[in-house]
C-alpha positions as CSV (number, residue, x, y, z in Angstrom):
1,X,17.3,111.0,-116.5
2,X,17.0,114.9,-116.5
3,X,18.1,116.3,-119.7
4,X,18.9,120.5,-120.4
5,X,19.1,122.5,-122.9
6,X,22.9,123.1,-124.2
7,X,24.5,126.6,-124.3
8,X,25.6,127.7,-127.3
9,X,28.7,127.7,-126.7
10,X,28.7,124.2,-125.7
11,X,27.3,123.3,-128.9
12,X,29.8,125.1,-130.7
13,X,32.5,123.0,-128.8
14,X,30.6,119.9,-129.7
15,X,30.5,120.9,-133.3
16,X,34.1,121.9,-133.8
17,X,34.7,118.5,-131.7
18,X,33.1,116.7,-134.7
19,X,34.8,118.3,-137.7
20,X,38.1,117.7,-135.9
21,X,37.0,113.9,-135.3
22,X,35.9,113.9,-139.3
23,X,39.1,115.8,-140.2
24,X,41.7,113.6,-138.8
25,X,40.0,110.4,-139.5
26,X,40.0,111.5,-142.8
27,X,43.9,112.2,-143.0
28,X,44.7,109.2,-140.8
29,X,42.5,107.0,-143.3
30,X,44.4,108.5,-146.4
31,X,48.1,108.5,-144.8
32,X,47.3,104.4,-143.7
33,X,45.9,103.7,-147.6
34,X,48.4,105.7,-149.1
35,X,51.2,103.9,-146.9
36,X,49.4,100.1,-147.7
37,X,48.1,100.6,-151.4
38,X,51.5,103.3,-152.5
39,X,53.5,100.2,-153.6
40,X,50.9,99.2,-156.2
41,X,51.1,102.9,-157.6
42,X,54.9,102.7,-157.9
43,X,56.0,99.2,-159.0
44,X,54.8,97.2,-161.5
45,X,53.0,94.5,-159.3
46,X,51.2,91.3,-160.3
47,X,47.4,92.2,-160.8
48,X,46.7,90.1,-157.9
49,X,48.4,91.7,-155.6
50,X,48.1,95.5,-156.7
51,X,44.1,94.2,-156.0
52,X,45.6,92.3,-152.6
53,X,46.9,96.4,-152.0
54,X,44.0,97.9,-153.0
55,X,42.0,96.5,-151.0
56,X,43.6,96.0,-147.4
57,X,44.7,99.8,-147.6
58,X,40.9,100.5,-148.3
59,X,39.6,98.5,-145.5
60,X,42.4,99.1,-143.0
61,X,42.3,103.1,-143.3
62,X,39.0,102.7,-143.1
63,X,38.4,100.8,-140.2
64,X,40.9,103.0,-138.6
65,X,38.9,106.2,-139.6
66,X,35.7,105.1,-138.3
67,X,38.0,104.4,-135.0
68,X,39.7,107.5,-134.7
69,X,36.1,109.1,-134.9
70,X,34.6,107.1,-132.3
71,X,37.7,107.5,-130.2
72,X,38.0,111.2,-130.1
73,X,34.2,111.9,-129.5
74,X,34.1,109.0,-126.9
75,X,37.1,111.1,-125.0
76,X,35.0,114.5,-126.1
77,X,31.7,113.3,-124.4
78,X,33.5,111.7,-121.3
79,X,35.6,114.8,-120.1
80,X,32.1,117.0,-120.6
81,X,29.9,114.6,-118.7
């Protein structure tokens, strides 16, 4: 395997490629907790299920963060390859 040294340009792309990646995982990770966890915020739940809200929003936005990240720099690095 040969490696080369990157233009800068190219690792400007790469760079904006990764705050994008970080930037819409993060809004996709708050719009999914917000959407799971909101109900606890606006009605007067039991305690075990405002907790039960809590914490799926919390795991599920951010399981689907850490996805949208990998997916968008998996799709970055295969159209560049």
């Amino acid at each position: 395997m040969v490696t080369r040294r990157r233009s800068q340009a190219e690792r400007d792309a790469i760079t904006v490629e990764i705050g994008y990646a970080l930037a819409s995982a993060c809004f996709l990770g708050g719009v999914v907790f917000a959407t799971i966890a909101g109900p606890a915020a606006v009605w007067r739940l039991p305690h075990t299920v405002e907790q039960s809200l809590l914490a799926t929003g919390t795991v599920v936005g951010g399981v689907l963060a850490v996805m949208r990240v990998v997916h968008v720099l998996w799709r970055f690095g295969s159209q560049h390859d």
